[in-house]
N, C-alpha and C positions, 0 to 999 in steps of 0.2 A: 504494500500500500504506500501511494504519495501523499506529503505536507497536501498537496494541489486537491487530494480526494477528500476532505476535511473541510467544513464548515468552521465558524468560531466556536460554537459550541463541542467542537470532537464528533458530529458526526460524519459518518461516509455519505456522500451526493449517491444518491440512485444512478445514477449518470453511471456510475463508476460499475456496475455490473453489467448495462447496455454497452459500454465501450470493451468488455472483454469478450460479451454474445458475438461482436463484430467481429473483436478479432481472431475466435476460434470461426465463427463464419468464413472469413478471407481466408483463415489456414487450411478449412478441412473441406467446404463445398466453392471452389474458388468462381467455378461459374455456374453462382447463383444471381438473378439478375434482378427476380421479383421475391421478400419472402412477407411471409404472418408470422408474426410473433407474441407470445407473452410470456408476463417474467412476475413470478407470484417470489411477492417479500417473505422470509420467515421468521429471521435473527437477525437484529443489528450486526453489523460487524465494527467492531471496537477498533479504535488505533492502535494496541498490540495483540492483536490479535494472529494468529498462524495461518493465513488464508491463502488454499487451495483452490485450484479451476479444476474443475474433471469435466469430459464432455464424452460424447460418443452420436455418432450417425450412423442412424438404420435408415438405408435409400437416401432419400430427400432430406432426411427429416434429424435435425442438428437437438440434441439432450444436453444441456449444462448445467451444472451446480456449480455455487462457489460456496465454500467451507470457509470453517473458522474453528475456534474453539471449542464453541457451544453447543456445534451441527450448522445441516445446512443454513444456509445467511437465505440464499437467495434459489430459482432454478427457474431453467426457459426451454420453452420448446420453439424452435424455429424450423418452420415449414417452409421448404425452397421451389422454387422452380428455374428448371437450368435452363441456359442461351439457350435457341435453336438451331445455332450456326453448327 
């Protein structure tokens, strides 16, 4: 986690778990062009916290959590649809 993912109060921006959706998206479905997505909260995730990404894709279809100390923080399912070219 960054200084930059913190409000003044200590919390993590929500931001901060769609910008990692994206980037196992660009890593693991690269031509995906159109998706849906949702991303259900669970656990804050703390400033020391020990936070992990795990993801996994079945076909289309992109699974993430991100962990922390307490359990899951956050998880998304991202459904793709690839180029046509």
């Amino acid at each position: 986690m960054r200084a930059v993912d913190l409000d003044v109060l200590g919390h993590v921006n929500n931001a901060v778990h769609w910008a990692a959706v994206e980037d196992e998206l660009a890593r693991l479905l690269p031509h995906a062009v159109s998706v849906e997505a949702e991303c259900e909260y669970r656990v804050a995730m703390e400033p020391d916290d020990d936070v992990q990404l795990r993801s996994i894709v079945e076909g289309s279809v992109l699974r993430t959590w991100i962990t922390g100390d307490r359990g899951p923080c956050a998880s998304s399912v991202v459904r793709a649809q690839a180029s046509s070219r």
